[in-house]
ROKOL-333386 format. One record per atom (N, C-alpha, C, O): chain; atom name; residue number from 1; x, y, z. Coordinates in steps of 0.1 Angstrom, whole numbers. Each point is the difference from the previous one (the first is absolute). Layout:
ROKOL-333386
{atom 'A' 'CA' NUM {X Y Z}};
...
END
This chain:
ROKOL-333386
{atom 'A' 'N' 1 {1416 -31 814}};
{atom 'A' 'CA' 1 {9 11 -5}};
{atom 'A' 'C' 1 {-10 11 -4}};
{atom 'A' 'O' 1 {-10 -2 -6}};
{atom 'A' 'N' 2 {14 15 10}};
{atom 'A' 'CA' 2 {-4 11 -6}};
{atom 'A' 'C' 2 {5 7 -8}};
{atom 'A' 'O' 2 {13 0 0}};
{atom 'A' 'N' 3 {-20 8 -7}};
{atom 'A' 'CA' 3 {6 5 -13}};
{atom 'A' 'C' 3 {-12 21 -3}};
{atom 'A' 'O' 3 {-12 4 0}};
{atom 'A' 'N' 4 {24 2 0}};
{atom 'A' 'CA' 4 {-3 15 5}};
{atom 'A' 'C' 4 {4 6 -16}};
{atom 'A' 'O' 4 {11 3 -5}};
{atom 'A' 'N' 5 {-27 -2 -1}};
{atom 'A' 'CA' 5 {8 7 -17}};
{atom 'A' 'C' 5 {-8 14 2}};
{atom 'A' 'O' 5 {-12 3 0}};
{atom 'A' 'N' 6 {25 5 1}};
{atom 'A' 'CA' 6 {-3 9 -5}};
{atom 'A' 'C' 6 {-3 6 -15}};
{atom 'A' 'O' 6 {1 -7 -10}};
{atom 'A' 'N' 7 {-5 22 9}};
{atom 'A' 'CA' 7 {-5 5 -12}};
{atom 'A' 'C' 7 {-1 20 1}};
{atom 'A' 'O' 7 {-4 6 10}};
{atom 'A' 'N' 8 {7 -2 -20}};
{atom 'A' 'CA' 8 {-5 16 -3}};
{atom 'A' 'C' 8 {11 5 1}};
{atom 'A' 'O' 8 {-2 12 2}};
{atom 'A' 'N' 9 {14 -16 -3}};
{atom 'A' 'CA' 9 {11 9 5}};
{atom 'A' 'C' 9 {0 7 -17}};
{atom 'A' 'O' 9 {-8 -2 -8}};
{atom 'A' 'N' 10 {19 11 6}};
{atom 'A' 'CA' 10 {6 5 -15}};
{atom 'A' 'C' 10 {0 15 4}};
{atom 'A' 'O' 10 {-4 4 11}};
{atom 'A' 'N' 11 {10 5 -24}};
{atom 'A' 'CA' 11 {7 11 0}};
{atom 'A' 'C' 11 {-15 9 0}};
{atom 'A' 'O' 11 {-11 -2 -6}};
{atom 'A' 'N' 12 {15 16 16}};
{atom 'A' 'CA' 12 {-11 8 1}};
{atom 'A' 'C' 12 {4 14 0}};
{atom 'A' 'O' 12 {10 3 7}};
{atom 'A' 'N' 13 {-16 4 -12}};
{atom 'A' 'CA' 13 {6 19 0}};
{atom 'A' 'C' 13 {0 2 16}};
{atom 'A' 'O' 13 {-7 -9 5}};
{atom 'A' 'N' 14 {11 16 2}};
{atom 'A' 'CA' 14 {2 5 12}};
{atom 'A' 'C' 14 {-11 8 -2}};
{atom 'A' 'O' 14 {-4 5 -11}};
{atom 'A' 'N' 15 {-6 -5 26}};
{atom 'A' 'CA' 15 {-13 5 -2}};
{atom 'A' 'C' 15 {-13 -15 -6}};
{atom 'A' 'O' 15 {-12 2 -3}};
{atom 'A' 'N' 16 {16 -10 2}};
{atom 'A' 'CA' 16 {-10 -7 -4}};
{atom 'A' 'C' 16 {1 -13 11}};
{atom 'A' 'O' 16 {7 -2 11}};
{atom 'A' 'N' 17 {-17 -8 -17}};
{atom 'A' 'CA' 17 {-4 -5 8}};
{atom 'A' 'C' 17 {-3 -19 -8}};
{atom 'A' 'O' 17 {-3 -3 -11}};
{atom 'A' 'N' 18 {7 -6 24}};
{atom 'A' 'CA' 18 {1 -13 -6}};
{atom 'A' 'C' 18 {-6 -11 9}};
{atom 'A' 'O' 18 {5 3 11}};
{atom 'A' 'N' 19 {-11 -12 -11}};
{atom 'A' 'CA' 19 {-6 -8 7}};
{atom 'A' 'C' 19 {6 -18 1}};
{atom 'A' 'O' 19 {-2 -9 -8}};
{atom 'A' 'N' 20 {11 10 22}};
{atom 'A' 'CA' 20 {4 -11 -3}};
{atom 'A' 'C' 20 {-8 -14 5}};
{atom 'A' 'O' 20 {-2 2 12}};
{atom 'A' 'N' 21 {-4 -15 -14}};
{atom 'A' 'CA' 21 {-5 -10 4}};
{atom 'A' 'C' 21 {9 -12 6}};
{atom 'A' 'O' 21 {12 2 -3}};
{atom 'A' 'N' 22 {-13 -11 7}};
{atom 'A' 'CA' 22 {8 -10 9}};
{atom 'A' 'C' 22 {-7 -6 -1}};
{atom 'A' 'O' 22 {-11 6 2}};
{atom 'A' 'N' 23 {8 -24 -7}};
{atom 'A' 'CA' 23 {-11 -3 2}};
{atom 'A' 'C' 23 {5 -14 6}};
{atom 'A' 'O' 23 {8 -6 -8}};
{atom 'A' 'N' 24 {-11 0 20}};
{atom 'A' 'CA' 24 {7 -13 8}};
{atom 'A' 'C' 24 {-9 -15 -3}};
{atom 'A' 'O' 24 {-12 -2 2}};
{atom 'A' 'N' 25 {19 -5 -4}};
{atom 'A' 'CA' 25 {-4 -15 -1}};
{atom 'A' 'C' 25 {10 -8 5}};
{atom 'A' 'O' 25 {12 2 2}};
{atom 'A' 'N' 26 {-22 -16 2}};
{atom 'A' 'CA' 26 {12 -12 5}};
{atom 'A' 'C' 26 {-12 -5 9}};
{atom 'A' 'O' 26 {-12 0 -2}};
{atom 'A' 'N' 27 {19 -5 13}};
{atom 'A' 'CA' 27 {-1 -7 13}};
{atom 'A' 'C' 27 {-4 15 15}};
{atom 'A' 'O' 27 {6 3 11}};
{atom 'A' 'N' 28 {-17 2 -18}};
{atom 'A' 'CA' 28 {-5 13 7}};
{atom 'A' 'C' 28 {-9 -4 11}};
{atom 'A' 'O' 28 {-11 -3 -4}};
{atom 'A' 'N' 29 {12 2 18}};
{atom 'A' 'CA' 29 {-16 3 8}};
{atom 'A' 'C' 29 {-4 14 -1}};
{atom 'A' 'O' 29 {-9 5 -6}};
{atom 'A' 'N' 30 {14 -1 11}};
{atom 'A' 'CA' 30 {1 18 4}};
{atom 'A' 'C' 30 {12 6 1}};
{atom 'A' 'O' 30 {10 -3 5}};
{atom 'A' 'N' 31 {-15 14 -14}};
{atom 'A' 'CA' 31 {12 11 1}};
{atom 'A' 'C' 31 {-4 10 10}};
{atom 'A' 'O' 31 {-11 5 2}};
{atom 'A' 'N' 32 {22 -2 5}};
{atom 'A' 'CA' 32 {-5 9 12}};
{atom 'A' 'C' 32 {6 16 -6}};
{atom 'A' 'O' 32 {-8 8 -5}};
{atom 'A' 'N' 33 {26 -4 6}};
{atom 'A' 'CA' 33 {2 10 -3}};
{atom 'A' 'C' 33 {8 -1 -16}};
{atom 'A' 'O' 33 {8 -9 -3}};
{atom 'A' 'N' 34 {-12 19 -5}};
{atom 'A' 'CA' 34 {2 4 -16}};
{atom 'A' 'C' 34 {13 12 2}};
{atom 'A' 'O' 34 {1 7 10}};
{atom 'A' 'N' 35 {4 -6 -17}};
{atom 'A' 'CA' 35 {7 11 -1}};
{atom 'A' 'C' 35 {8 0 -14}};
{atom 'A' 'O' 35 {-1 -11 -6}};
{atom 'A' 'N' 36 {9 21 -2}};
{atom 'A' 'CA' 36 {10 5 -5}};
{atom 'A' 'C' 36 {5 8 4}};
{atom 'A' 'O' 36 {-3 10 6}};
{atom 'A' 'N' 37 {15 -18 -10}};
{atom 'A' 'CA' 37 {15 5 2}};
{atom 'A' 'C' 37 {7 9 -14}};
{atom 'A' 'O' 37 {-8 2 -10}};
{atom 'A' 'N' 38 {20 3 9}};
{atom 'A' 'CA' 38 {5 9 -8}};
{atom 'A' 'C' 38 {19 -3 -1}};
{atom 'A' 'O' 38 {7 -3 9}};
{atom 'A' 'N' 39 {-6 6 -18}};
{atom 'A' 'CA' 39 {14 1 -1}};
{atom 'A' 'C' 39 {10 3 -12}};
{atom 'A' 'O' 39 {4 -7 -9}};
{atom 'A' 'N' 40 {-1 21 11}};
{atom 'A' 'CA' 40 {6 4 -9}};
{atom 'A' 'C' 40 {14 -4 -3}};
{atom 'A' 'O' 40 {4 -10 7}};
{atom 'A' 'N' 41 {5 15 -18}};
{atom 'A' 'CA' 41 {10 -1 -1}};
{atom 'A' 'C' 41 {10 5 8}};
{atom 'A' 'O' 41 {0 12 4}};
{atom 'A' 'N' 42 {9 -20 0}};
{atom 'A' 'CA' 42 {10 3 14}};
{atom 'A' 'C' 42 {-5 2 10}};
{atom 'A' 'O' 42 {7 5 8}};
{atom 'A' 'N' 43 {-23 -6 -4}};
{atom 'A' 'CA' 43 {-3 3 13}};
{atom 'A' 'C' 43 {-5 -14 6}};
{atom 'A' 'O' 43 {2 -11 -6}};
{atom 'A' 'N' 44 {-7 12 18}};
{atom 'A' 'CA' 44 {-6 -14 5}};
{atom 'A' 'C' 44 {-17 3 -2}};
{atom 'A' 'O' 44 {-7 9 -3}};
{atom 'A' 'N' 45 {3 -24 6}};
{atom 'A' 'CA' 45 {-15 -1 -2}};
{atom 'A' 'C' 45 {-3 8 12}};
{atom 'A' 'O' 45 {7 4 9}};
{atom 'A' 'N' 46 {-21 -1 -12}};
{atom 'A' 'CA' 46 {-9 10 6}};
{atom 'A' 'C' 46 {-13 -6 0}};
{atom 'A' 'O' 46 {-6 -6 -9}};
{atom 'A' 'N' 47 {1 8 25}};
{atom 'A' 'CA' 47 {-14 -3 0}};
{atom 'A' 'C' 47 {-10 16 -3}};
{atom 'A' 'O' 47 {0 11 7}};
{atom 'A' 'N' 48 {-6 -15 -18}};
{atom 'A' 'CA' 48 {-10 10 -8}};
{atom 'A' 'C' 48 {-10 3 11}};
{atom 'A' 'O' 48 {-2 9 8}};
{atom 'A' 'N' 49 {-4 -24 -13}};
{atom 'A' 'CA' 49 {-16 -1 10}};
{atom 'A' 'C' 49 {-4 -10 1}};
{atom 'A' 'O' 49 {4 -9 -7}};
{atom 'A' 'N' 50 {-14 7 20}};
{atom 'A' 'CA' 50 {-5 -11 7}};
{atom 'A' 'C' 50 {-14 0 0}};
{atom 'A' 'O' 50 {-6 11 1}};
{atom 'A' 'N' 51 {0 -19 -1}};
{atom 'A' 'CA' 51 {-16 -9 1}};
{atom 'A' 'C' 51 {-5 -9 6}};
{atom 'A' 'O' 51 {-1 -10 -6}};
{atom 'A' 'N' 52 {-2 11 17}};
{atom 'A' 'CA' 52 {-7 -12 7}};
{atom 'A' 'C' 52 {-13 -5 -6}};
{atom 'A' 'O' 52 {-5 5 -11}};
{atom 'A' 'N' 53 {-1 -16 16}};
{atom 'A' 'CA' 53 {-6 -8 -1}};
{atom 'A' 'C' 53 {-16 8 4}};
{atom 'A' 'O' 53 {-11 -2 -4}};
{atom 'A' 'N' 54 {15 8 11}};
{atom 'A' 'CA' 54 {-13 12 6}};
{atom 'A' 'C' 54 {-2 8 -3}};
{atom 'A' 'O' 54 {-9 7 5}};
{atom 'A' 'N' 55 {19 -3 -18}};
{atom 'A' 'CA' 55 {2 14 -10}};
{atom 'A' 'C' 55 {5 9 4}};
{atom 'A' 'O' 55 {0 10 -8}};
{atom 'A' 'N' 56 {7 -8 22}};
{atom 'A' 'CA' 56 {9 14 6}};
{atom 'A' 'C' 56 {13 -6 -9}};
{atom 'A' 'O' 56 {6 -10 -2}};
{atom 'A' 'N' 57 {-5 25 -4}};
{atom 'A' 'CA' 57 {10 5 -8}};
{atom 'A' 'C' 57 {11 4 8}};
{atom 'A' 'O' 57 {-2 -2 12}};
{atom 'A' 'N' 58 {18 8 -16}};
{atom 'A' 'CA' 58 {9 4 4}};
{atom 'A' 'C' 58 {11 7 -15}};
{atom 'A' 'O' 58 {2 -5 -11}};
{atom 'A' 'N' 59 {2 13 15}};
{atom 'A' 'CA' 59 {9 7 -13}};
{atom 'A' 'C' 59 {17 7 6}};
{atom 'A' 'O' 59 {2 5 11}};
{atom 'A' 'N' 60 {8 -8 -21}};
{atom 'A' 'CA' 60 {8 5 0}};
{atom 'A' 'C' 60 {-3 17 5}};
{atom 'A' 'O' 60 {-11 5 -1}};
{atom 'A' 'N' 61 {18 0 5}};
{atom 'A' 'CA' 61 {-1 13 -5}};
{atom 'A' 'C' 61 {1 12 -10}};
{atom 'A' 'O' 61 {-5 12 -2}};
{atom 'A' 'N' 62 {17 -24 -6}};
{atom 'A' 'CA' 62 {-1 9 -15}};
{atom 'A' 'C' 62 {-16 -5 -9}};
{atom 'A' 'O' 62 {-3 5 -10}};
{atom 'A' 'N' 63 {-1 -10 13}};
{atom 'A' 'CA' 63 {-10 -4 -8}};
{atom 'A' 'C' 63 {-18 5 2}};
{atom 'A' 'O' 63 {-10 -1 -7}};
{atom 'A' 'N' 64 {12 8 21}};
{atom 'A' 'CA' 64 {-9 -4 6}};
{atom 'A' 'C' 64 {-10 14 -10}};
{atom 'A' 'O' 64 {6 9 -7}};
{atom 'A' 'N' 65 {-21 -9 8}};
{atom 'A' 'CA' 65 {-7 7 -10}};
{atom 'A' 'C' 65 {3 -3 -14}};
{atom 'A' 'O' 65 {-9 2 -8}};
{atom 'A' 'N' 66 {21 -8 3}};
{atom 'A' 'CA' 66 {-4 -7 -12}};
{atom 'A' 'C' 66 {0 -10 -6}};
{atom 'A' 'O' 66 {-1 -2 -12}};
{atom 'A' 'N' 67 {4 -7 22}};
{atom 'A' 'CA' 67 {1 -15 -4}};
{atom 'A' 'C' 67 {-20 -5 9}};
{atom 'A' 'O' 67 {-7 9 6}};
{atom 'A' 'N' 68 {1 -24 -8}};
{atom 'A' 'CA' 68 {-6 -1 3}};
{atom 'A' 'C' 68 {-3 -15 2}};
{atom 'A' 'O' 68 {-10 -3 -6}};
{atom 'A' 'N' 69 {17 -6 12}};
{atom 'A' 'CA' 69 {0 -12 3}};
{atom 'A' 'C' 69 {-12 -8 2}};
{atom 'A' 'O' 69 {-6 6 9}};
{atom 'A' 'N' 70 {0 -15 -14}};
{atom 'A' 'CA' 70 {-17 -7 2}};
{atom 'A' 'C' 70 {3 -13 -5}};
{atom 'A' 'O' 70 {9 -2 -8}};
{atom 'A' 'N' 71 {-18 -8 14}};
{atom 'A' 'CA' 71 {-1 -14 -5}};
{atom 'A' 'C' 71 {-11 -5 2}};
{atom 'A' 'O' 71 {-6 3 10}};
{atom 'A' 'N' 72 {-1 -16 -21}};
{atom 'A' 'CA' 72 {-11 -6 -3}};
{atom 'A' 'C' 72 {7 -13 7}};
{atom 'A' 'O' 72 {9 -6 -5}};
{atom 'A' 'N' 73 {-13 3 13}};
{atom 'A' 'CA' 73 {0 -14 10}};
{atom 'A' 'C' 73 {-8 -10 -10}};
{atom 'A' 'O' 73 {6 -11 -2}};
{atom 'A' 'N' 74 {-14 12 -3}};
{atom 'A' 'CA' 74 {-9 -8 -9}};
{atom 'A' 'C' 74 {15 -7 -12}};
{atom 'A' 'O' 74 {3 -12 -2}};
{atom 'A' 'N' 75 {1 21 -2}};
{atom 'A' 'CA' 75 {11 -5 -10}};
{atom 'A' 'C' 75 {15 0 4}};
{atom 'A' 'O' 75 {9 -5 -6}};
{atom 'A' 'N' 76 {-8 11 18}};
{atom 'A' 'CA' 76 {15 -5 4}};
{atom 'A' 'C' 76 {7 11 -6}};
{atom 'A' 'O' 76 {10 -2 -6}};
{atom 'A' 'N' 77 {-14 12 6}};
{atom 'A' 'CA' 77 {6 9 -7}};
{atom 'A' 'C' 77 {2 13 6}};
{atom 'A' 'O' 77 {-10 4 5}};
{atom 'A' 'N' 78 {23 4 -5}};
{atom 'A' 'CA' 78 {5 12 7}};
{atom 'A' 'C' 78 {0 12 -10}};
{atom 'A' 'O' 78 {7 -4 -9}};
{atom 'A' 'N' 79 {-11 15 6}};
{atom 'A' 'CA' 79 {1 11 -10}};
{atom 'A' 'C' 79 {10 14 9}};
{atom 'A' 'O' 79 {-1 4 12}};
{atom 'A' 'N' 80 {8 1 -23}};
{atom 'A' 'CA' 80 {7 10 4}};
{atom 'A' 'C' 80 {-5 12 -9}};
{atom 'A' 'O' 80 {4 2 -12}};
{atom 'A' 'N' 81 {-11 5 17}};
{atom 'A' 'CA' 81 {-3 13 -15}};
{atom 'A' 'C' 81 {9 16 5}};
{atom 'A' 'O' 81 {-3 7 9}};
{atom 'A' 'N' 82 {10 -7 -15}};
{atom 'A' 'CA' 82 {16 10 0}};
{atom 'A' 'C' 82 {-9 12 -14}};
{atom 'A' 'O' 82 {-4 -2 -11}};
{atom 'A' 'N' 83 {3 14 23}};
{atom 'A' 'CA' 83 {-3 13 -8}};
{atom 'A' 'C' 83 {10 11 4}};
{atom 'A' 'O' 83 {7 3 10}};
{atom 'A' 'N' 84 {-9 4 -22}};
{atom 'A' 'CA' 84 {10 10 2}};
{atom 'A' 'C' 84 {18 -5 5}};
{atom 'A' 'O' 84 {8 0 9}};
{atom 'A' 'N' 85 {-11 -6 -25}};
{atom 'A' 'CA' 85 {16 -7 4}};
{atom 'A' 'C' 85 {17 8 1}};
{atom 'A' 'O' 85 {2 10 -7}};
{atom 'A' 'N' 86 {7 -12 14}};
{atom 'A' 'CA' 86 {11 9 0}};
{atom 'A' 'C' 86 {12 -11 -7}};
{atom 'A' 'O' 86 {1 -13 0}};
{atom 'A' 'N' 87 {9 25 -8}};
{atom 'A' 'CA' 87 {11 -12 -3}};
{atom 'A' 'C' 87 {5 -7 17}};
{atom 'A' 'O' 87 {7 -10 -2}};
{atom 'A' 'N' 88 {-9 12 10}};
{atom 'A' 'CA' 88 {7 -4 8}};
{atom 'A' 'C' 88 {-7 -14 9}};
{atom 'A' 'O' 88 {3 -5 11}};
{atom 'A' 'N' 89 {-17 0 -24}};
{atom 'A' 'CA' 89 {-9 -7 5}};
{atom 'A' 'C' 89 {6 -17 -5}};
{atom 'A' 'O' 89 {-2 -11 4}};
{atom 'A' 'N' 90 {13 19 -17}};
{atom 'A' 'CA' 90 {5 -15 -7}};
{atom 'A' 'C' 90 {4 -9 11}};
{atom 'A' 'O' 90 {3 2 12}};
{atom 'A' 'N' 91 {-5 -16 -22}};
{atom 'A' 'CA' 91 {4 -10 12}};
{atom 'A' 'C' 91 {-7 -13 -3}};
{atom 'A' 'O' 91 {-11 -2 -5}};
{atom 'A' 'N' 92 {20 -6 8}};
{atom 'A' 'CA' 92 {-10 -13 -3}};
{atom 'A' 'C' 92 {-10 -5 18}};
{atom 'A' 'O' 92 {2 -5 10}};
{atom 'A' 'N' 93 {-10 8 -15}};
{atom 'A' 'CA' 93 {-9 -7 9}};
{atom 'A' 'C' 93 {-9 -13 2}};
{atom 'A' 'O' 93 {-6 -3 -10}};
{atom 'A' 'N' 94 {5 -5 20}};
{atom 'A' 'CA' 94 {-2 -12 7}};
{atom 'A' 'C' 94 {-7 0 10}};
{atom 'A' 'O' 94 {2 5 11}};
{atom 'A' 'N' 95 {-15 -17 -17}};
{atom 'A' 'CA' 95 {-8 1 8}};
{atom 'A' 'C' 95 {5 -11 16}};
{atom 'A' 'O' 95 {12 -3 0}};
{atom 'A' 'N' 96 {-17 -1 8}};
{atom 'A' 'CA' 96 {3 -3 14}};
{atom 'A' 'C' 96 {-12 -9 4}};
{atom 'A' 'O' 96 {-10 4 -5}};
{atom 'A' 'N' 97 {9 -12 12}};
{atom 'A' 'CA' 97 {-12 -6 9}};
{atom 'A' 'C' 97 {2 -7 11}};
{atom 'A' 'O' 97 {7 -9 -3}};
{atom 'A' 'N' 98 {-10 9 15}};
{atom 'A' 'CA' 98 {-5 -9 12}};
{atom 'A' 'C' 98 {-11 -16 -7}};
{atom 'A' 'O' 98 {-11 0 -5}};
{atom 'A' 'N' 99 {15 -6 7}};
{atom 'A' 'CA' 99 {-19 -10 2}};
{atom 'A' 'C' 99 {5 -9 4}};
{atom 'A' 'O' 99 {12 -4 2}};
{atom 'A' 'N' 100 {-20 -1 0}};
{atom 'A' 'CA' 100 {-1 -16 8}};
{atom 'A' 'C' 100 {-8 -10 -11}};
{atom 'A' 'O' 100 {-11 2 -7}};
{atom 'A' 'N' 101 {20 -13 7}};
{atom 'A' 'CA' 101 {0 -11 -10}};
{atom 'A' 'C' 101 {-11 -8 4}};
{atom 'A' 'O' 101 {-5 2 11}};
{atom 'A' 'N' 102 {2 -13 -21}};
{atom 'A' 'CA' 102 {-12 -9 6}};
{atom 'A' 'C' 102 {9 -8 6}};
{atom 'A' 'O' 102 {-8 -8 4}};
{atom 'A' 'N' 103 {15 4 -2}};
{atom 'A' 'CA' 103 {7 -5 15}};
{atom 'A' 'C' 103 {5 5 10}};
{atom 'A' 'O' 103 {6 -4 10}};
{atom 'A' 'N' 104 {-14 19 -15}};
{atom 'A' 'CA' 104 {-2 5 17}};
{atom 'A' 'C' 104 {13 7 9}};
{atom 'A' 'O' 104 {2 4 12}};
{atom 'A' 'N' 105 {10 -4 -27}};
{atom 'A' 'CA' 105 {12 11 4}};
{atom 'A' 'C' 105 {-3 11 -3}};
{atom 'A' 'O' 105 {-10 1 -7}};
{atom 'A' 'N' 106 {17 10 8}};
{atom 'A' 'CA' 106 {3 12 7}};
{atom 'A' 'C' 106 {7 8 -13}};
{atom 'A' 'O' 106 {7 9 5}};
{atom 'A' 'N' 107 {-5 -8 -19}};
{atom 'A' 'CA' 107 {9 2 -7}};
{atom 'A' 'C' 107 {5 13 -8}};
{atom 'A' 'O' 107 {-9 7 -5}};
{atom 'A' 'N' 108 {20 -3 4}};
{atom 'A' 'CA' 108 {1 10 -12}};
{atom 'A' 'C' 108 {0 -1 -12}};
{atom 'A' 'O' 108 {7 -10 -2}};
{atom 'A' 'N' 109 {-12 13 -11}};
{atom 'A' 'CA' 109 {9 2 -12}};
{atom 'A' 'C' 109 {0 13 -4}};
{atom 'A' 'O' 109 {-5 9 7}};
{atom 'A' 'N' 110 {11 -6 -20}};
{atom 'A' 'CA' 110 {6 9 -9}};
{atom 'A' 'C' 110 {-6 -2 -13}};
{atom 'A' 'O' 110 {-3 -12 -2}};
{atom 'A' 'N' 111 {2 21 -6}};
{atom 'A' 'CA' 111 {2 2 -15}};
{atom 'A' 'C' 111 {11 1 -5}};
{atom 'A' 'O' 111 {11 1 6}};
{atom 'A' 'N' 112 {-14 -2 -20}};
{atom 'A' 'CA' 112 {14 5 -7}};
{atom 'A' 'C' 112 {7 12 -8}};
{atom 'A' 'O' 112 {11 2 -6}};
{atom 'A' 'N' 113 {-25 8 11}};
{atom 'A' 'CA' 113 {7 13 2}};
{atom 'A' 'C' 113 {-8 4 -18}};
{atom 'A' 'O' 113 {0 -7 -10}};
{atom 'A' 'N' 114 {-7 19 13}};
{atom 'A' 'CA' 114 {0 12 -13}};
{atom 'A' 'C' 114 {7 9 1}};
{atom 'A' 'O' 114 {3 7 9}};
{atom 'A' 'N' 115 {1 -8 -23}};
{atom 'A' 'CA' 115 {12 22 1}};
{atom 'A' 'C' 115 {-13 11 -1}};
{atom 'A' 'O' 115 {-10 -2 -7}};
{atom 'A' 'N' 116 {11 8 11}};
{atom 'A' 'CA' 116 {-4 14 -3}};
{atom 'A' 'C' 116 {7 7 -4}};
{atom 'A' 'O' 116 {11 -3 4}};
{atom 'A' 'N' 117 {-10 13 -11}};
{atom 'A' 'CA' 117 {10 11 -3}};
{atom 'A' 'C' 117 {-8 9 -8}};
{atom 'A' 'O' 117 {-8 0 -9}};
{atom 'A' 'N' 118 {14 10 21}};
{atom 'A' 'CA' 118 {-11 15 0}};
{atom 'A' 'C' 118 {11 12 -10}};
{atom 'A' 'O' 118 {12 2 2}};
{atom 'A' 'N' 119 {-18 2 -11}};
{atom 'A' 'CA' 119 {17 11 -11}};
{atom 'A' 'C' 119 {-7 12 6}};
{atom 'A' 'O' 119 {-12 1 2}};
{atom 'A' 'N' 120 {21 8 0}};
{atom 'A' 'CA' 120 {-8 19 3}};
{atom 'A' 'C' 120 {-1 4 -15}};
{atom 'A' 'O' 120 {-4 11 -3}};
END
């Protein structure tokens, strides 16, 4: 079993800046692709950003120049650093992963989601 705890979410002035961490345990070989997801109120989830295993990055387009997706392979761990925040950044976000188990499957999981919420 794996287990995806997230961390850093909370309330931020519009214009600022917050760093979210993911940090994954369990029945891990390798994580290949990292990502967060988004999802505001009444809307559907959103993929933010993505991270490979080889460190090529990928960004929404609302995000792109100020969000900044990175991960320590060493700890299992995915970071989101969100600058120059917009109200329209609120949202609970969730981290994502690819890996392959020590039995050598193929798997997804999920977190259980941080709020953000950005005030103007």
């Amino acid at each position: 079993q794996v287990q995806l705890v997230e961390s850093g979410g909370g309330l931020v002035q519009a214009g600022g800046s917050l760093r979210l961490s993911c940090a994954a345990s369990g029945s891990i070989f390798r994580i290949t692709v990292m990502r967060w997801y988004r999802q505001a109120p009444g809307k559907q989830r959103e993929l933010v950003a993505t991270v490979t295993n080889g460190g090529s990055t990928n960004y929404a387009d609302s995000v792109k120049g100020r969000f900044a997706i990175s991960r320590d392979n060493a700890k299992n761990t995915v970071y989101l650093q969100m600058d120059r925040l917009k109200p329209e950044d609120t949202a609970v976000y969730y981290c994502n992963m690819d890996y392959v188990s020590h039995s050598i499957d193929t798997l997804n999981a999920w977190g259980q989601g941080t709020l953000v919420t950005v005030s103007s």
